[in-house]
C-alpha positions as CSV (number, residue, x, y, z in Angstrom):
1,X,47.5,-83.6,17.0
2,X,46.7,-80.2,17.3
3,X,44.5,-77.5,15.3
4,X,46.7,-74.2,14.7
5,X,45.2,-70.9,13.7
6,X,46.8,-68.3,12.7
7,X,45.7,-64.5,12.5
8,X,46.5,-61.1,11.4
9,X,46.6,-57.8,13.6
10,X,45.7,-54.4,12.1
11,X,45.3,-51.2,14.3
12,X,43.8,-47.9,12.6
13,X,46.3,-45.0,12.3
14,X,44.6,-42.6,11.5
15,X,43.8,-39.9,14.2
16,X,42.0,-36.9,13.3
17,X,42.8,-33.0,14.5
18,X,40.7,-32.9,17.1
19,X,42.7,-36.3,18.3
20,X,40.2,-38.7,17.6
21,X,40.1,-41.8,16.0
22,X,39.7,-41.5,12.2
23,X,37.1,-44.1,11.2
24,X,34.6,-45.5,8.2
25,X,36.7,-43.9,4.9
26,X,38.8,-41.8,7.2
27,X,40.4,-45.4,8.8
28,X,44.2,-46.2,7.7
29,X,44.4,-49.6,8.6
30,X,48.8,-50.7,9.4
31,X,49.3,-54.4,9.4
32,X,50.8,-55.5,12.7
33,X,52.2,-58.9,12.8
34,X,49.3,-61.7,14.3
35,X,48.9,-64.5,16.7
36,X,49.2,-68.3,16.9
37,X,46.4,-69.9,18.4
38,X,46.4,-73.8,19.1
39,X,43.9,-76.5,20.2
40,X,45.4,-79.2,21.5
41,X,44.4,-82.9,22.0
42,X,42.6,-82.3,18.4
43,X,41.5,-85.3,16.4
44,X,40.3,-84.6,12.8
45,X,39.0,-87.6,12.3
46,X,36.3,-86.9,15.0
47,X,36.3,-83.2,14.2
48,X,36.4,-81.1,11.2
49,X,38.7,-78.4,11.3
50,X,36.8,-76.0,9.1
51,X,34.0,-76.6,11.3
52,X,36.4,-76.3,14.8
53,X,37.5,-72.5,13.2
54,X,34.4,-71.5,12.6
55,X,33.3,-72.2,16.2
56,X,35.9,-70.8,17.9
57,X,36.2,-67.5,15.4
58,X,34.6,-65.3,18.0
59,X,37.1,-65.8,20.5
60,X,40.1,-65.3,18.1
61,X,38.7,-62.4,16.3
62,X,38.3,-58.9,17.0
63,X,36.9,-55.9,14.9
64,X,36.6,-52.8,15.9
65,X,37.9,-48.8,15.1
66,X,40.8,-49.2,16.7
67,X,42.5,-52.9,16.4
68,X,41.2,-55.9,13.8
69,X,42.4,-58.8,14.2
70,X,41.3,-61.8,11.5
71,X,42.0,-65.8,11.5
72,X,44.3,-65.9,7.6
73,X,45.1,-70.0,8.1
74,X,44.6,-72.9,10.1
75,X,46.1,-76.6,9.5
76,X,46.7,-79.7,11.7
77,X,50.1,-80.2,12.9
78,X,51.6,-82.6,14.8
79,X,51.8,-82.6,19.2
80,X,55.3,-81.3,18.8
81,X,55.3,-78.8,16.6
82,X,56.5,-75.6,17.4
83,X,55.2,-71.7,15.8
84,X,58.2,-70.1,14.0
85,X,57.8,-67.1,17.6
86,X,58.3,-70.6,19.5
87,X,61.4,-71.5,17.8
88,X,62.7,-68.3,18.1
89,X,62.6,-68.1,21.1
90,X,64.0,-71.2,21.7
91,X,67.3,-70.6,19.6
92,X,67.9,-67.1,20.8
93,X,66.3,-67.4,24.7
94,X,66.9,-70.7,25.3
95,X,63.1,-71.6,26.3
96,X,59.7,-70.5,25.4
97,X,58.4,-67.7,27.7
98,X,55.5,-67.0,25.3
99,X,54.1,-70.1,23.5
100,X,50.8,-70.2,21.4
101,X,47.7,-68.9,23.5
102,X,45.9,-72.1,23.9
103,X,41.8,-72.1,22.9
104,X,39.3,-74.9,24.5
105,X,36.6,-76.1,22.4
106,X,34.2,-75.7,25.7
């Protein structure tokens, strides 16, 4: 089995006159897609997964004024399972040159 984790990307569009960065109320906050993130060689039964996301949060997540970037779901999937990027790329490139960054529980 492995853990999968999923997040969501933001980056803040909103630059003031001067050129910089519009932050606080000022922010404008664009959704940009997200990540898949995978642990592999995962057993549930010896770990729990809310517990396994929770550790590994600060090296998914990123907050800051430019880019956020949030975990929105995790489940347990099977050794073979492929992300929806993976089988894309596999049905229009004919192998996967950018598979799901993998995490370590170190």
């Amino acid at each position: 089995m492995k853990l999968l984790i999923t997040t969501q990307v933001y980056e803040n569009y909103a630059w003031n006159e001067d050129g910089s960065i519009g932050t606080g109320e000022a922010a404008y906050w664009k959704a940009k897609g997200g990540s898949d993130y995978v642990i592999r060689n995962f057993d549930p039964t010896r770990y729990a997964p809310g517990i396994v996301v929770e550790l590994v949060r600060p090296k998914v997540e990123s907050d800051n004024d430019y880019v956020r970037e949030h975990i929105v779901d995790w489940s347990v999937v099977e050794d073979d399972y492929l992300t929806q990027f993976e089988r894309d790329q596999l049905e229009y490139d004919g192998s996967i040159m950018f598979p799901a960054q993998e995490l370590e529980l170190a």
